[in-house]
N, C-alpha and C positions, 0 to 999 in steps of 0.2 A: 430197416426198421426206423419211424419217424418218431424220434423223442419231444415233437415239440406240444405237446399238451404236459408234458411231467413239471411243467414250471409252476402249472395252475395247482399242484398240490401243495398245502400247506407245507411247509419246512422242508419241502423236495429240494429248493435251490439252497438253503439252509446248509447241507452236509458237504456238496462239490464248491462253497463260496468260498475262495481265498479270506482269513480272518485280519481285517487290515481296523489298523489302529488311528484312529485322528486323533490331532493333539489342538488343544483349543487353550493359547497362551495366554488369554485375557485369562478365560476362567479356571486356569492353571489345574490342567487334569489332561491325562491320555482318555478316550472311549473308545470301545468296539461297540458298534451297535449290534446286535442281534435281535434273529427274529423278524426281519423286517426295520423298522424302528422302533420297536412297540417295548423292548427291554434293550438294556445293557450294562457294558461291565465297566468300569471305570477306575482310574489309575487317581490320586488326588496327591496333590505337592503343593507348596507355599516357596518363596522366599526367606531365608532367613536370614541374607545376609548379603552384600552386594550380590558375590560371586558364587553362594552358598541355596542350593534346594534341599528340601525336606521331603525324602520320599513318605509320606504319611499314607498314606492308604489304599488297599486296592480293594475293588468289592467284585465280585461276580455273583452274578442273582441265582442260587440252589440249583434249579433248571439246567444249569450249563456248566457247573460244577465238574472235573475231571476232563475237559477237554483240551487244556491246555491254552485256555485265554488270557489268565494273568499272565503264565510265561509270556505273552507275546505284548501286555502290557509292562510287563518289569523290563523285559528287553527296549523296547521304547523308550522308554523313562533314562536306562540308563545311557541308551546310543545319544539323547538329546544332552543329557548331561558329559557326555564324552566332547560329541560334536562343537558346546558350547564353551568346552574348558570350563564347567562349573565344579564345583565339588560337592559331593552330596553326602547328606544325613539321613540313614536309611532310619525312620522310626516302622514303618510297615515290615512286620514279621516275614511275611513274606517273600518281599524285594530279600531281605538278609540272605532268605532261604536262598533265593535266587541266584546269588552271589555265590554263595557256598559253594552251588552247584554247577555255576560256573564262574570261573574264578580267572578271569581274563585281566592281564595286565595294566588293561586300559580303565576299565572298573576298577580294580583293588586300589591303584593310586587316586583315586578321586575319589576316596572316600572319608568322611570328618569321623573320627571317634566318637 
């Protein structure tokens, strides 16, 4: 059986796509596009101090809600903050959540009060 017409359904390659995160340091934010390019989810962080980021926000557009996108943007965020020896300031509820929920060595100590 030849699958190769199921690509041309909308959102068909959508559910088997590995969910992979780019990180765009200029404009200081993780994204997953979805959808094609036409939506996505995004992770946003600042500077606030040499060695210091601010996890501040993460958004997922309703649509895609429950699929486990942000987890794979809070992971990002924090593996970038791990890899760089930064230390981070979770303001995004989320990321906190994230932490919580896993609560890995390497995270807990890079984190600012």
């Amino acid at each position: 059986m030849a699958h190769s017409g199921a690509a041309a359904q909308p959102g068909a390659q959508e559910q088997g796509c590995p969910i992979r995160v780019e990180h765009d340091r200029r404009r200081r934010q993780f994204t997953v596009r979805l959808n094609g390019c036409h939506d996505r989810a995004v992770l946003l962080y600042e500077y606030v101090g040499k060695r210091i980021v601010d996890l501040q926000h993460t958004e997922v557009p309703d649509a895609y809600r429950g699929r486990g996108i942000a987890k794979h943007l809070a992971k990002a965020a924090l593996d970038f903050v791990v890899e760089e020896d930064l230390k981070a300031h979770l303001t995004c509820w989320y990321i906190q959540k994230y932490v919580k929920e896993n609560p890995l060595p390497q995270y807990l100590e890079r984190l600012q009060p």
